[in-house]
C-alpha positions as a printed Julia matrix, in Angstrom:
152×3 Matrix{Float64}:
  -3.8    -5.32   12.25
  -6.04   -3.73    9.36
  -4.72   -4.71    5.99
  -4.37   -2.09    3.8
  -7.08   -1.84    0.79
  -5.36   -1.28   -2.62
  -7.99    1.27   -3.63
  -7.02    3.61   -0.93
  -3.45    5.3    -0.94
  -2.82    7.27    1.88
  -5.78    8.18    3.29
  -7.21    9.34   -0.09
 -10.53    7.9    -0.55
 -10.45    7.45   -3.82
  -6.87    7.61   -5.76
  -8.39    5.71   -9.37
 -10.03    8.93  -11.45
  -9.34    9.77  -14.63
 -10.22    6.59  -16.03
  -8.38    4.13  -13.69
  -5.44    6.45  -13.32
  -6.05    9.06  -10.73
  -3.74   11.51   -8.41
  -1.48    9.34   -6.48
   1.15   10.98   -4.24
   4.5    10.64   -5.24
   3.26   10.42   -9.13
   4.29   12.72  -11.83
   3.24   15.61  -11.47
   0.42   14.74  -13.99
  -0.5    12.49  -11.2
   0.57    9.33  -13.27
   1.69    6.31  -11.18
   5.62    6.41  -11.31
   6.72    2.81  -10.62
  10.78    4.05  -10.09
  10.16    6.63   -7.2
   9.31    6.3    -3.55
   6.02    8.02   -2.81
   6.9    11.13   -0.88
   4.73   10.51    1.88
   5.58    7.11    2.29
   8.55    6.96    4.84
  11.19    6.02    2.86
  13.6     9.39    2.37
  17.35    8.32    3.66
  16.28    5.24    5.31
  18.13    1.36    4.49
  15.23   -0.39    3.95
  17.51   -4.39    4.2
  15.83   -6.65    6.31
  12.33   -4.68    6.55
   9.51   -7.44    6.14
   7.19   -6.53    3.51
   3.42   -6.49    2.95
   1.81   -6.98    0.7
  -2.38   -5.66    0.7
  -2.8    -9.54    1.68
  -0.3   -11.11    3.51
   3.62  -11.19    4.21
   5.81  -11.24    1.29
   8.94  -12.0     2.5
  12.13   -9.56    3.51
  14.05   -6.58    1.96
  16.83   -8.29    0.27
  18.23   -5.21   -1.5
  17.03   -1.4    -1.97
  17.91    0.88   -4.18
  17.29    5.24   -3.89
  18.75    5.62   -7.17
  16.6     9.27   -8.82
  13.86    7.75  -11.23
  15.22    4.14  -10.78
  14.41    3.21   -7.22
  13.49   -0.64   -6.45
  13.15   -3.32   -3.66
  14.42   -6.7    -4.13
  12.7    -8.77   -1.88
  13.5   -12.53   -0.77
  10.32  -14.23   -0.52
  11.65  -17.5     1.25
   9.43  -20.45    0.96
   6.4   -18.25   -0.14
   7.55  -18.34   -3.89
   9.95  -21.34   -3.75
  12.84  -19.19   -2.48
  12.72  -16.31   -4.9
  13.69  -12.98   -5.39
  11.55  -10.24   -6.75
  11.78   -6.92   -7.75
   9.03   -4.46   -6.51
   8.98   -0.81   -8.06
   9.45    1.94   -5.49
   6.18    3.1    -6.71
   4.15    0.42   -5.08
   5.33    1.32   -1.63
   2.71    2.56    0.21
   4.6     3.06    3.54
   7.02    2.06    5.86
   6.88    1.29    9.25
  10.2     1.85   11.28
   9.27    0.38   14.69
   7.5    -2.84   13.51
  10.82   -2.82   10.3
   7.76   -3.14    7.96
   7.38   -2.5     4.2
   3.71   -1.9     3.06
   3.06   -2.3    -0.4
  -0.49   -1.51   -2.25
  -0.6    -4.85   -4.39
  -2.0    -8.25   -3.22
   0.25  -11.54   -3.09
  -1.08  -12.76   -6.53
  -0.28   -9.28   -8.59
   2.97  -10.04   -6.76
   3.34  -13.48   -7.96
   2.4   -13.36  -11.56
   4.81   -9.88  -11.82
   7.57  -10.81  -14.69
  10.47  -12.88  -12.87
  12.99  -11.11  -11.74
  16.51  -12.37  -12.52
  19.55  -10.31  -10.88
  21.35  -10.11  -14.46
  18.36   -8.33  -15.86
  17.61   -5.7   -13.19
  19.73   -2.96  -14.58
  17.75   -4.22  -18.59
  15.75   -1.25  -19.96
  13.46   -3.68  -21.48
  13.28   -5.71  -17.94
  12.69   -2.31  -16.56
   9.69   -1.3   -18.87
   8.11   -4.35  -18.76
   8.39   -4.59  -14.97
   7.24   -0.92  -14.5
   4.58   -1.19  -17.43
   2.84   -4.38  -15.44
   2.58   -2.48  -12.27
   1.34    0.47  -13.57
  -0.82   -1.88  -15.92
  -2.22   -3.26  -12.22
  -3.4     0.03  -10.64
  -5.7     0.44  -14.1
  -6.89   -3.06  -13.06
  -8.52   -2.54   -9.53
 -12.17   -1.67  -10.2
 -12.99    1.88   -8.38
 -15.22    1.2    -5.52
 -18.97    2.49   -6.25
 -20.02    1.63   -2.5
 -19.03    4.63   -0.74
C-alpha cells in the first residue's frame, strides 16, 4: 500500500502556500489548518471511529481508543500499545486525512515521530484549554514545518 506523503492532502498537489500555511480542506475558511475539526472530505461525518487502526504518513500507530465529533473540539484518542510503551495520545481531528471503512483504517498526515514528540496526553487534561492550545498549537506548528517540495 502507498503511504501517504504529508505534503499532499487530498489529492492537492501542493496544500503549503502562503508561507507554509496554504488552503487545506476542512480549514477555516481563511484556509488556516483547524486542528479541532474533521476535514470535510475526509470520511468521517456520523461515523464511530473506536477500534479503527490508525496511520500515521509512516507506519501504524496503534487503535482508536476514543473519538470525539464535538463542533470545534473534535479529537481521537488513540492507544498506541507497545509502540509508545502502552500510551494514549490525543490526535486533533485536523490531522485526519481520511478514513477507510472497509480496511477500519484511520489515515493521518503526520509521521510516527511528530506523533511521538506531540505534548503527552493525560486523560485529566483533555478537556484543559491550555492542554488544548498547546496540543492544537504543536500540530498546526508541524504543517509550517514540512518543507514545500520544489521537485515537481
Amino acid at each position: 500500500m502507498e503511504r501517504l506523503d504529508p505534503r499532499t492532502i487530498h489529492g492537492t498537489p501542493d496544500p503549503l502556500t502562503q508561507g507554509g500555511r496554504g488552503d487545506l480542506a476542512g480549514g477555516t475558511p481563511a484556509g488556516r489548518f483547524d486542528p479541532w475539526s474533521y476535514r470535510d472530505d475526509a470520511g468521517v461525518s456520523g461515523v464511530d471511529l473506536v477500534g479503527y487502526k490508525v496511520e500515521a504518513s509512516d507506519g501504524a500507530v496503534g487503535k482508536v481508543d476514543r473519538a470525539s465529533h464535538e463542533v470545534n473540539s473534535s479529537y481521537l484518542v488513540v492507544d498506541t500499545g507497545p509502540w509508545i510503551f502502552g500510551k494514549k495520545v490525543m490526535l486533533p481531528a485536523g490531522t485526519v486525512n481520511h478514513v477507510d471503512h472497509d480496511e477500519r483504517k484511520v489515515y493521518v498526515d503526520r509521521s510516527k515521530e511528530q506523533i511521538k514528540a506531540a505534548p503527552e496526553y493525560d486523560v485529566s487534561t483533555d478537556a484543559d484549554p491550555a492542554y488544548r492550545e498547546k496540543l492544537g498549537g504543536y500540530y498546526d506548528d508541524t504543517y509550517s514545518s514540512i518543507p514545500p517540495d520544489t521537485a515537481r
